[in-house]
N, C-alpha and C positions, 0 to 999 in steps of 0.2 A: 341510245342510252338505255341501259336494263330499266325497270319500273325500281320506283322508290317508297319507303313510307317516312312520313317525320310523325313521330311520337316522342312524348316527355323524356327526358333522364331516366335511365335508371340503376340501380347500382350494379348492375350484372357490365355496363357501358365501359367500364374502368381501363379495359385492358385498350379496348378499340381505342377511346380517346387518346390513352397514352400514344399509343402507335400512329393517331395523326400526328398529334403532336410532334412525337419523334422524328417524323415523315419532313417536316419541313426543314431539318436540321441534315437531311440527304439531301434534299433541294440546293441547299444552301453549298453545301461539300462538291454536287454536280455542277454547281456554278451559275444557280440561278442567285445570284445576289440582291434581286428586288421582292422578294418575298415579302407579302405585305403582313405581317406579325412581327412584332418585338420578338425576341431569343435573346437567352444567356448566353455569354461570351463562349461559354462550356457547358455542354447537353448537360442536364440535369441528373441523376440518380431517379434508376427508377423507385428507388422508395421516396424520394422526394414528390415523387411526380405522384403517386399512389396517395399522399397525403392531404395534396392541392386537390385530388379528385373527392379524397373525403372530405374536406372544408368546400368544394361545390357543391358535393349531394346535401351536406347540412346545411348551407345556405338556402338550398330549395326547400327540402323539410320546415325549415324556420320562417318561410315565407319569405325572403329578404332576396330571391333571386328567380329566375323565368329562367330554363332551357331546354331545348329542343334536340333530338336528335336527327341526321337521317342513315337510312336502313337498307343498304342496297344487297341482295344475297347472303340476309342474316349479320352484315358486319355492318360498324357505325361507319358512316363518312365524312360525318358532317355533322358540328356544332353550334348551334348558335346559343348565347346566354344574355342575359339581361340581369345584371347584379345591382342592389340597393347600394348607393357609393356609400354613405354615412348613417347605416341603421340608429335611429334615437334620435337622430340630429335632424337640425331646420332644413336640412338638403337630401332630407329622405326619399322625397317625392321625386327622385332624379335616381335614373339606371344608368348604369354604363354598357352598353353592347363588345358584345366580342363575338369575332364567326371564322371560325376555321372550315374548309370543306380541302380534302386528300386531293393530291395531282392525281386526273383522270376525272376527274367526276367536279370538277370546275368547268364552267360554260355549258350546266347542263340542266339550267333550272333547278336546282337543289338548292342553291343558297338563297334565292329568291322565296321558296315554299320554305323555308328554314326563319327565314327574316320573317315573312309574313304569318305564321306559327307564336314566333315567338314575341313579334310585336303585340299581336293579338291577346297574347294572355296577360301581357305587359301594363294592357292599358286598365286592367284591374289593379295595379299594385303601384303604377308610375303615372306622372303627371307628364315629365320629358325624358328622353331615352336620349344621350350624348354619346359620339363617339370619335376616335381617330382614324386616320387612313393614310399612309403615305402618298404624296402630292403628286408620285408618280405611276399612281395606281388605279389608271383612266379606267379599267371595268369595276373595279369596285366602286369607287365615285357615282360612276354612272346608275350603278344599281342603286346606290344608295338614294342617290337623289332622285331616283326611281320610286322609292319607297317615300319619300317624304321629307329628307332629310336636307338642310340645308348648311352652307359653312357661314362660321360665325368668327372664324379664325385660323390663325398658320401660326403653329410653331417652329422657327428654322432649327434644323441640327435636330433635332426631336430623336432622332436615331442614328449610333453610328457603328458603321458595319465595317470593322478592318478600318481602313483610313478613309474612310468615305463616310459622309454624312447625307442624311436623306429629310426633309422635310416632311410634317404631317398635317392634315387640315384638321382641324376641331367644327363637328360637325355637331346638327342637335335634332331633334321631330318632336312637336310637341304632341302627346296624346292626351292632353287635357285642354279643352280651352277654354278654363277657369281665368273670367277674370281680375285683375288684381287690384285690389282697395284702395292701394296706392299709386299714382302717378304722381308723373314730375310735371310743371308746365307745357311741357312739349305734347302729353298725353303718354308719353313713353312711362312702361311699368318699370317701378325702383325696385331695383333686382338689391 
């Protein structure tokens, strides 16, 4: 596997990221139908997709999101992000994770220095980081629970691809372990 770097977002990233993006929607046409990312029924417009990448970079400028890139031969491979779910709101203190890495450059320790990058800068801005994972996406799991993350829940049908539906785990890591003023008799914290 060529050498990598992960380094922050930056807005020169736009085209790369669009073309993974795009990249899992040939997966999908090849016939790998367990791709573990949600997709549009219908590939996106690339002006649409250019605009979602501006509402990323300003989410990062705003402080309300963590992403990382990685850099294999000058091109992006690999993304990982960490977004504020409800900037303003009592549920501020919670990120949602997303990680795309391109075919070829999965199983190659990238997503792992991607995750670990972006949890890192995470824990200045998030209290727990949540995420989803299709149920039948035993290396991602794995990694994930790798990393710290535990499930706390299954949504069935969560995704449906053609006539097929796919389950997803709702997973969570806490980076803060602030404890809470509140409990219930059990000792358990009132979420």
């Amino acid at each position: 596997m060529a050498n990598y770097l992960i380094r922050d977002l930056d807005i020169a990233d736009c085209a790369d990221i669009i073309s993974i993006y795009y990249s899992y929607y040939d997966e999908l046409k090849a016939g790998n139908a367990t791709i573990g990312i949600g997709l549009f029924k219908k590939k996106p417009s690339y002006g649409s997709e250019v605009s979602w990448f501006a509402d990323l970079y300003n989410r990062v400028l705003e402080g309300n999101e963590v992403a990382k890139v990685a850099v294999v031969g000058g091109k992006v491979v690999g993304l990982c992000n960490v977004g504020r779910r409800r900037p303003g709101s009592e549920s501020e203190h919670i990120g949602g994770l997303g990680i795309a890495v391109k075919d070829g450059f999965r199983s190659s320790g990238i997503g792992t220095a991607l995750m670990e990058a972006a949890l890192k800068d995470s824990s200045k801005m998030f209290e727990v980081v949540v995420l989803e994972v299709f149920t039948i996406n035993a290396h991602a799991i794995a990694l994930y629970k790798k990393m710290g993350f535990v499930e706390y829940g299954m949504l069935p049908h969560a995704i449906k691809r053609g006539t097929r539906y796919y389950d997803e785990y709702l997973m969570y890591k806490e980076l803060s372990k602030k404890k809470s003023r509140h409990t219930r008799k059990t000792g358990m914290p009132v979420l």
